[in-house]
Every structure is written in C-alpha cells, then in structure tokens.
C-alpha positions as CSV (number, residue, x, y, z in Angstrom):
1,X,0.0,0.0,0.0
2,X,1.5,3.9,-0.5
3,X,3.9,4.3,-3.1
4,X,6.8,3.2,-3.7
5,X,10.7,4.2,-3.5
6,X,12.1,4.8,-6.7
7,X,15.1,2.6,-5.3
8,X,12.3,-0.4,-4.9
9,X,10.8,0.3,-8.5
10,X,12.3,-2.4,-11.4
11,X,13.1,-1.0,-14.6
12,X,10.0,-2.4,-16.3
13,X,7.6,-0.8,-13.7
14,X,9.6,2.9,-14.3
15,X,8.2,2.6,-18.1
16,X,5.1,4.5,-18.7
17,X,1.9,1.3,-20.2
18,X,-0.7,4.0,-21.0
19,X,0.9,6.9,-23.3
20,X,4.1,7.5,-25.3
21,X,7.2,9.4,-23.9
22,X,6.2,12.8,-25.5
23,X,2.5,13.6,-25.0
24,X,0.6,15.0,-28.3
25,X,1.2,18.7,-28.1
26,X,3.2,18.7,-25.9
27,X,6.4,20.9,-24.8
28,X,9.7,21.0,-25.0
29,X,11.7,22.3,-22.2
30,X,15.3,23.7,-23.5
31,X,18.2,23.9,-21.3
32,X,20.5,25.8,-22.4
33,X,24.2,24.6,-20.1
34,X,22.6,23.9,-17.2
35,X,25.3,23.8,-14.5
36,X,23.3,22.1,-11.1
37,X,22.4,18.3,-11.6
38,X,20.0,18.1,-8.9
39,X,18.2,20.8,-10.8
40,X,18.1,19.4,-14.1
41,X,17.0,16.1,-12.1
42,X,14.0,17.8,-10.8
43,X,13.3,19.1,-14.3
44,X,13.5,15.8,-15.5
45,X,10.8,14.1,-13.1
46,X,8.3,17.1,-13.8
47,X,8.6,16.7,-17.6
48,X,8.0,12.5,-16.9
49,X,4.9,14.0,-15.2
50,X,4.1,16.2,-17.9
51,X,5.2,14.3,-20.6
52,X,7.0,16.8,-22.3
53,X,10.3,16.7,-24.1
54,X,13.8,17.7,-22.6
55,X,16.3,19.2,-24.8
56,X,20.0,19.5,-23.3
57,X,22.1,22.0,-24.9
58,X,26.0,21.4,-24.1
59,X,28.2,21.9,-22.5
60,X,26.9,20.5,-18.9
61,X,27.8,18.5,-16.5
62,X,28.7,14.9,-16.9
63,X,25.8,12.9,-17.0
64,X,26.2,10.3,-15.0
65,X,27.2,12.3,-11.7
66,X,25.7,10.8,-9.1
67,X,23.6,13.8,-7.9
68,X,21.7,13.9,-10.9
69,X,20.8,9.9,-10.6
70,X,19.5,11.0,-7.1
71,X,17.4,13.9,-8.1
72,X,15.9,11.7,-11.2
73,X,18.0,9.9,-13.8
74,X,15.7,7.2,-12.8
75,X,12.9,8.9,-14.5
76,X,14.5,9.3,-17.8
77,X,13.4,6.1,-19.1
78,X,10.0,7.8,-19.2
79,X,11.5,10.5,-21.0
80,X,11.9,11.8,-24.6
81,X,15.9,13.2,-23.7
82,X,17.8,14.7,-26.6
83,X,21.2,16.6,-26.3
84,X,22.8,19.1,-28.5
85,X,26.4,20.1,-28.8
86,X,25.7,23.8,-29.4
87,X,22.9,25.8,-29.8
88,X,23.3,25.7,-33.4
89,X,22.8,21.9,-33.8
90,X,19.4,22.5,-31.6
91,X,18.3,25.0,-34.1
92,X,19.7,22.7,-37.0
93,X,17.6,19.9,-35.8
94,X,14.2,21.9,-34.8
95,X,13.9,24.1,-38.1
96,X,11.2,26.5,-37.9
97,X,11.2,26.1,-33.8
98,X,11.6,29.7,-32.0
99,X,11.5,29.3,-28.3
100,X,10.3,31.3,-25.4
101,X,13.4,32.9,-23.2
102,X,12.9,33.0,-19.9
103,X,15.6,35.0,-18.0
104,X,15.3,37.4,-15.5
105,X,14.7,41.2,-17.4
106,X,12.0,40.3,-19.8
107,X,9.4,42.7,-21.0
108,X,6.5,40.6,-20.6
109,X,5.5,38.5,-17.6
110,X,5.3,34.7,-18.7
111,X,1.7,34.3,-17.9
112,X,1.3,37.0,-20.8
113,X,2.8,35.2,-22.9
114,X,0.2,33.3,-25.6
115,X,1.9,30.0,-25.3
116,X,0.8,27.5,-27.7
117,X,1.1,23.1,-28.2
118,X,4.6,22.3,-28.9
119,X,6.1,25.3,-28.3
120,X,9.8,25.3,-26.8
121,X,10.4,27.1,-23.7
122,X,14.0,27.9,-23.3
123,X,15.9,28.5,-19.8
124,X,19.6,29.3,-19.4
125,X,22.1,28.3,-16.9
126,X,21.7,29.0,-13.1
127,X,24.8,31.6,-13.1
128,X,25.1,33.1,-16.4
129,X,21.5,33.1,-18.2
130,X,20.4,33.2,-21.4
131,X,22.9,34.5,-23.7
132,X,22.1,38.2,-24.8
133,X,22.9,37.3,-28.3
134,X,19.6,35.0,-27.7
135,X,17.6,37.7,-26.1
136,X,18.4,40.1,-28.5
137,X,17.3,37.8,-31.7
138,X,13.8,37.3,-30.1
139,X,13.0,40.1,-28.1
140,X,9.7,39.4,-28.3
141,X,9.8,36.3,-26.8
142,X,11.6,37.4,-23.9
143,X,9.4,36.5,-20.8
144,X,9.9,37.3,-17.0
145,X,8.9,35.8,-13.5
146,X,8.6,38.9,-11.6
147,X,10.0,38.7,-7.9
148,X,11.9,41.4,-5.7
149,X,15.5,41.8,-6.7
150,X,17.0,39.2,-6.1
151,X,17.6,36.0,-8.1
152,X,15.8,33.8,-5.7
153,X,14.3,31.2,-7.9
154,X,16.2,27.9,-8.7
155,X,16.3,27.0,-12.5
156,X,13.6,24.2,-11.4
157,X,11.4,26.0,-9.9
158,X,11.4,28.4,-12.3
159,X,10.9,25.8,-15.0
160,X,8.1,24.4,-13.3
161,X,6.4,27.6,-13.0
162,X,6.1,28.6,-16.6
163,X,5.4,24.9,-17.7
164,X,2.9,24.7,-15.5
165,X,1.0,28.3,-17.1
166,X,1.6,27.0,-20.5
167,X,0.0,23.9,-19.5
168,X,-3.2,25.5,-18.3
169,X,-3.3,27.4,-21.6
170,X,-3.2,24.8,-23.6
171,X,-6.0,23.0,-21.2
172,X,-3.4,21.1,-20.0
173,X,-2.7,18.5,-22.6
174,X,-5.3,15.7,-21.6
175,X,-3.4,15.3,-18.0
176,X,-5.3,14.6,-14.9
C-alpha cells in the first residue's frame, strides 16, 4: 500500500503502459548549459509527469554524476531526452522552432505570454542566463517571472512555473 521508493521500483515498472514518452502537443523544455544536476533532475521528473520533451544544450555536466541519478536519472526512461552540442545543432535539428526565453529582465510577464502546443520554452544556466545574443534575436519572446530583486528562484522552480502556465493554456494537454 503507499507508493513506492524509486530505489524499490524495477526498470519495467519505471516505463510508462498508457501513453508515449512525448505527450501529443506537448512541450519542449530547453536547457540551455545547465550547470546544477539536482536541478536538471527535478526538471527531468516534472517533464516525466508532464510528458514533455527535454532538450539539453552542451556543455553541462557529466551525466552520469551521481547527484543527478538521485534527483531523477531514474525517470528518464519515461522521458523523450535529446542533447545538443551547441545551440546551433538545436536550431539545425528543430527548423522552424523559436522558443520562449525566460531570463530574469523580460518585457513581458510569462503568464502574458500566448503560449501555444509544442512550443519550446528555453531556460539558461543558473549563473550566467540566457545568452544576450539570444535575447536580442527574439526580443519578443523574452518572458519574466517577476520577484523582488533578487535571483531567488532555482532554475527548477522556475521551469516548473512557466510549464505549468503553458500547460493550463493549452488545457493542460489531456493530464489529470
């Protein structure tokens, strides 16, 4: 009864019976050199919940470090994973695909944003950011989570936050 551990799940029970990896419409969370592997851990179990995509652009950490199989390397089985060498070879391999920035600065709030199935919402690394070049290409697609001014949300939170608005935009993809 209760659930389980994810150290007392087997491999078989991890894979998802009742939908693909990617859900239909759904989105696809860039990270753009994420530097924190619990972070991108967490960002990895909500887009298993979400079933949305998760696009790595390098360079990052190695993957196999042990804090990121603690905060949910185990869920990427259930996950559609793809990495990129550069943010060319992203763009390269998602013609067409023009992503929301989020980084602290926008000109538009996130929840003002009209987000839309399959879009790709973009977030850079915990120290740096997105880089300007970036921002400056798609200024209009430059989004915000206001706070007081400090930097005080953590790259998962923050990706959580906005997925979860887009979600309830797009009436939430058939999730329950």
């Amino acid at each position: 009864m209760g659930r389980k551990q994810n150290w007392d799940v087997g491999e078989l029970e991890r894979v998802p019976l009742d939908r693909k990896l990617t859900r239909d419409g759904a989105f696809t969370i860039l990270l753009l050199h994420p530097r924190i592997p619990q972070n991108t851990g967490s960002i990895a179990r909500m887009c298993a919940g979400t079933g949305s995509r998760l696009d790595l652009v390098a360079p990052f950490f190695d993957i196999e470090d042990s804090k990121l199989k603690r905060a949910g390397l185990d869920y990427w089985p259930m996950l559609d994973v793809r990495v990129y060498p550069d943010f060319e070879a992203w763009e390269l391999a998602n013609p067409g695909r023009v992503p929301w920035l989020v980084e602290v600065g926008g000109p538009k709030v996130y929840a003002e944003a009209k987000f839309a199935a399959e879009d790709v919402i973009a977030f850079g690394d915990e120290q740096d950011g997105i880089d300007p070049r970036l921002l400056a290409r798609w200024p209009e697609r430059h989004l915000r989570i206001p706070q007081q001014s400090v930097r005080s949300h953590n790259l998962a939170t923050s990706v959580g936050v906005v997925t979860y608005e887009a979600l309830r935009q797009v009436d939430w993809l058939g999730l329950e």
